[in-house]
N, C-alpha and C positions, 0 to 999 in steps of 0.2 A: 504494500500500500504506500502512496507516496504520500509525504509530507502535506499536502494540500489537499490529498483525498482525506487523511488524517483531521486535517483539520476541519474540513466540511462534515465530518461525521461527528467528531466532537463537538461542535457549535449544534445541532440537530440533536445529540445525547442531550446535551444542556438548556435546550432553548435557550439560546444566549442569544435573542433577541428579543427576549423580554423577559421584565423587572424580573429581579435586580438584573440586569445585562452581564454581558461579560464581551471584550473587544476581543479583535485578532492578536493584540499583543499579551492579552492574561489567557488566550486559548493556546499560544503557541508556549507560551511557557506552560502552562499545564501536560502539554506535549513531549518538552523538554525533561519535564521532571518524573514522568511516566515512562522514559524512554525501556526498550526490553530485549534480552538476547534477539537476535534475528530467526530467520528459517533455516538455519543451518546452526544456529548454535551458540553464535559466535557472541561476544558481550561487547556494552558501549566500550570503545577503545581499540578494543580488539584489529588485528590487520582485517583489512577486506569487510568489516562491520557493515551493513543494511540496516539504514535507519529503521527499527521497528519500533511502534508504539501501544503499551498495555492501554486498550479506548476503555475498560471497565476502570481502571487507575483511575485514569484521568477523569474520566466523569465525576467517580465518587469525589475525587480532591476538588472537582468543580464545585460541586453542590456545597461543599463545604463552605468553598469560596462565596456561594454565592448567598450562604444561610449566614456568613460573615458582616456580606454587607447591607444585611437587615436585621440585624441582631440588638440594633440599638433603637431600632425602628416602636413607636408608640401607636397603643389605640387609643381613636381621638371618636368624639361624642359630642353631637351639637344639638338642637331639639330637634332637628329635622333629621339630622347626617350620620352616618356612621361609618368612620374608616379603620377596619380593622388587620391593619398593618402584620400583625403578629400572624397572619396566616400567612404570609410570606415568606416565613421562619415555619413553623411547622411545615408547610410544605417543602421546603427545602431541605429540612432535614431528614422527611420521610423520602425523598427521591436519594437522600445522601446513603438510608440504610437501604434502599433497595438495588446501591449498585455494590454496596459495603456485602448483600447476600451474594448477588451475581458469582462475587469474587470469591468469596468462604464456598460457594455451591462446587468453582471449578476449582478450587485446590483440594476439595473431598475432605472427609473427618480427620481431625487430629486422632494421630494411633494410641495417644496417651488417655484422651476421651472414651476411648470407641473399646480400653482394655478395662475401664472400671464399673 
């Protein structure tokens, strides 16, 4: 997958085009920080390395990011209005554990778990 297919899938993982947003520059770094052995093996550094990127990482460190910057976010109450901010936050962190499962699903039981 190339770096741009990457990041188009990640932006569409995250809706990161709406609230709280996230640009191409907090996408590619989430890309960056995600980054994963290749199909061959090989790890960042490594000679001959293929950019590869974990998109389930990167998603969950998204949501993170994006429950971040609502976190300080208030519900407001006026006699007519109601803006309740704070679901912006709960939903962000419920998409945050449902890529935090995704990830726990594909690395399978811990053996020290699955022995007691």
């Amino acid at each position: 997958m190339t770096y741009e297919d990457a990041l188009s899938r990640l932006g569409c993982l995250l809706a990161a085009d709406q609230e709280p947003t996230l640009d191409a520059e907090e996408l590619g770094a989430l890309l960056q920080e995600s980054r994963a052995p290749d199909g061959s093996g090989r790890l960042v550094g490594d000679p001959g390395y293929e950019p590869a990127y974990d998109l389930l990482l990167a998603a969950r460190k998204g949501w993170e990011r994006k429950a971040a910057k609502v976190a300080g976010s208030y519900d407001f109450r006026s006699s007519d209005q109601a803006f309740e901010r704070s679901q912006l936050l709960e939903m962000c962190l419920t998409m945050r554990g449902v890529y935090a499962r995704k990830i726990h699903r594909r690395l399978g039981p811990n053996p020290e778990e699955t022995e007691r």
